[in-house]
Phi, psi and omega in degrees: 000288148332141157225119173010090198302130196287187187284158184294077188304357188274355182308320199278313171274356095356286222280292183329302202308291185300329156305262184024305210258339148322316185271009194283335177292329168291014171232146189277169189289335174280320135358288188315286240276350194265298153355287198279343184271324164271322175319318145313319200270002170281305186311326168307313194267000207215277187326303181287349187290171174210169193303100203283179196239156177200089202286135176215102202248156189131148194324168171278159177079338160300345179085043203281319189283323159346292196261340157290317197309311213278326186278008163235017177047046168196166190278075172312297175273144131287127195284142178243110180298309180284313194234147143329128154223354161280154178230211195318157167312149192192127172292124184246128178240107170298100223205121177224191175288342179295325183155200174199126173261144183237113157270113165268144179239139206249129160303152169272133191294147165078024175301107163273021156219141159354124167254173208293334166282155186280169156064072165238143181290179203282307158297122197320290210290307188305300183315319180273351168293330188311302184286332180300342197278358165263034200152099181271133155331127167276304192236158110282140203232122209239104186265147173203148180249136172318306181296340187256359166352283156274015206245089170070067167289322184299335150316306205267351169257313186325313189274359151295315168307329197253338169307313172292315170322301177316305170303301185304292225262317176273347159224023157084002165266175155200108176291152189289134173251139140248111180266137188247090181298102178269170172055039170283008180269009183239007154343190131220149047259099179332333180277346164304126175264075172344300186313303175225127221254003166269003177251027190266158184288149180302290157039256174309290206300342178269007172270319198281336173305311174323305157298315156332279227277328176263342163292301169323292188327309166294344181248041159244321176265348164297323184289312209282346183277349160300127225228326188243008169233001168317324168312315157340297204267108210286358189123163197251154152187149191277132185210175170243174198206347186320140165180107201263132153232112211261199231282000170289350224034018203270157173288161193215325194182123181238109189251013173286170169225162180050043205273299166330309186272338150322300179293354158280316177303325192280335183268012170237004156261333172309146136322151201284004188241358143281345207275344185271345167278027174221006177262299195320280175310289182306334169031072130219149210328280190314316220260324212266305175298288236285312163285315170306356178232017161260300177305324168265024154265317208275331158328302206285342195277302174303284122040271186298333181270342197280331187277020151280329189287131190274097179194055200303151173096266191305348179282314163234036158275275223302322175332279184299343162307303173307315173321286189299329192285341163328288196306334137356276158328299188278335170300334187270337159321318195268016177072040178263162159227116175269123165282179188279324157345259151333296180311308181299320160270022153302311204268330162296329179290334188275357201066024172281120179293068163347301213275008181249304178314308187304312194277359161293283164339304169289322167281336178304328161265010218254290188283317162288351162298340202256314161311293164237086163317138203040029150234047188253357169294282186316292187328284200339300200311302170319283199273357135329279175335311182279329170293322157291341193262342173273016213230327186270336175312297181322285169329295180316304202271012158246004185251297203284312208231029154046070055034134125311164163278348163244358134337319176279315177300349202255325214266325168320297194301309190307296167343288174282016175257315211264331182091033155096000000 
């Protein structure tokens, strides 16, 4: 089911990043310190990640192996219809060409039967302390099944409480929960299809939300009344997760709802050096705009302080460097792999010009030396800025939201008209 992770397209931007940081000698001190500060938030969003951790704890029959299968649209976990079947905790490292998520996936609490795997500790909360003490968690994800909301709860926080508690004391964090209402699709009036909620009597379907909206309410108030994990708890939300497979893996039959917005929640509680393999793996589009469009602000900014710089020729081969490893970047959001090729010639298919940007650049300070003295710099900066971000404009809409080219091209110019 897995495949191999491809070689790393990001090497190239790794390299720019280090020029940069060559020429750095050449700035001046007042300069250095804004410099060094986007050059950290590129590395942050593009450089630094690693494989985010995601803890998914709750009874058995909550849909914990569910709810993985449904947030990557594949059989990750095995369902146990019948018998418990996860056994002791265990980290899964989920590794496709997008990236690799690390999940513990949890015995379930409050099992009255054995589960179908060997080697299990006696207990839900001991098995997964075993593995927290090898690996803290960014969120924890707190499962609850909709019907069970209110039904013997206190077991099942308790052993939350202590999960956390556990976490806290061996590696000094606490990480943030989100409780996760599961099986609202079995609510009633059972016959409303959440999945599709435009083709349902209006009605029904605001009876059946209703209830969605008092599940939440109720495992929200259950949570915040925990006195050591309230500090914790970013809030609930109710989804459905149904997804049948047949014996090939291919889906046979797709009932979620809210699954996109689970992943929004969950990629916003990450740490920032998690959220791009995991806007990646999860692909969805908006989480995806969001970093693509933080990275080509933080580009185009760095862009703008290096083209300020009296250091002509090289302020723009670094420039243009940058530029391409953006698209480079933002093409690997979208789950692409770009060579330095490809890229250069993306940006040729937009008409972005080198040697005409440069010679912009020049004239513009040319001319403002005799006008507005010592502001043939700023301007440069300006149009460095504006260029790049219509240029990270582009990259979105053809990468992220599938564009023509020349589609993409229409949206650089319209860009670079509006001034970015």
């Amino acid at each position: 089911m897995s495949t191999p992770e491809e070689p790393n397209p990001l090497r190239y931007f790794a390299e720019v990043l280090k020029q940069v940081e060559e020429i750095l000698v050449y700035v001046p001190g007042d300069a250095l310190k804004a410099l060094r500060e986007r050059l950290g938030s590129l590395r942050g969003l593009i450089l630094e990640h690693r494989p985010p951790a995601v803890v998914i704890v709750g009874r058995r029959g909550a849909g914990k192996s569910s709810l993985l299968n449904a947030l990557f649209s594949a059989q990750v976990a095995q369902l146990g219809h019948v018998k418990a079947r996860t056994g002791r905790g265990r980290w899964f490292n989920y590794t496709s060409a997008r990236g690799t998520l690390q999940i513990l996936d949890t015995r379930g609490f409050q099992e009255s039967s054995a589960p179908e795997e060997p080697d299990v500790v006696d207990h839900a909360v001991p098995s997964v302390l075993v593995e927290l003490k090898r690996k803290a968690p960014d969120v924890i994800l707190f499962v609850v099944k909709a019907s069970e909301v209110d039904a013997a709860q206190e077991g099942d926080l308790e052993g939350l409480e202590r999960i956390a508690s556990e976490v806290e004391r061996h590696h000094g964090g606490k990480p943030p929960i989100l409780g996760v209402v599961t099986h609202c699709d079995l609510l009633e009036p059972k016959n409303v299809a959440l999945h599709r909620a435009e083709e349902q009597d209006p009605e029904e379907l605001e009876e059946k939300l209703a209830h969605v909206a008092e599940a939440e309410r109720l495992l929200l108030q259950r949570l915040q009344e925990r006195v050591l994990i309230r500090g914790q708890v970013k809030g609930v939300l109710g989804i459905s997760s149904y997804l049948s497979f047949r014996p090939d893996g291919s889906i046979r039959s797709d009932e979620r709802w809210r699954i996109d917005d689970l992943c929004d929640r969950i990629f916003h509680l990450l740490p920032e050096s998690g959220r791009g393999i995991f806007a990646r793996i999860a692909r969805v589009q908006r989480l995806q705009e969001e970093l693509a469009q933080n990275l080509t602000r933080a580009t185009a900014a760095l862009c703008a302080a290096l083209a300020v710089l009296s250091i002509p020729v090289a302020d723009v081969v670094t420039i243009t460097s940058l530029q391409v490893a953006m698209v480079i970047a933002i093409a690997w959001l979208a789950g692409r792999s770009l060579d330095l090729k490809a890229a250069a010639e993306f940006l040729g298919g937009l008409g972005a010009n080198v040697g005409a940007a440069f010679g912009f650049r020049e004239v513009a300070r040319a001319l403002t030396k005799f006008v507005f003295p010592g502001a043939g710099a700023a301007v440069s900066g300006v149009v460095a800025f504006a260029g790049t971000m219509a240029i990270g404009a582009a990259a979105r809409a053809y990468y992220l939201r599938s564009t023509t080219l020349a589609e993409a091209r229409a949206t650089y110019e319209r860009e670079q008209k509006l001034g970015g």
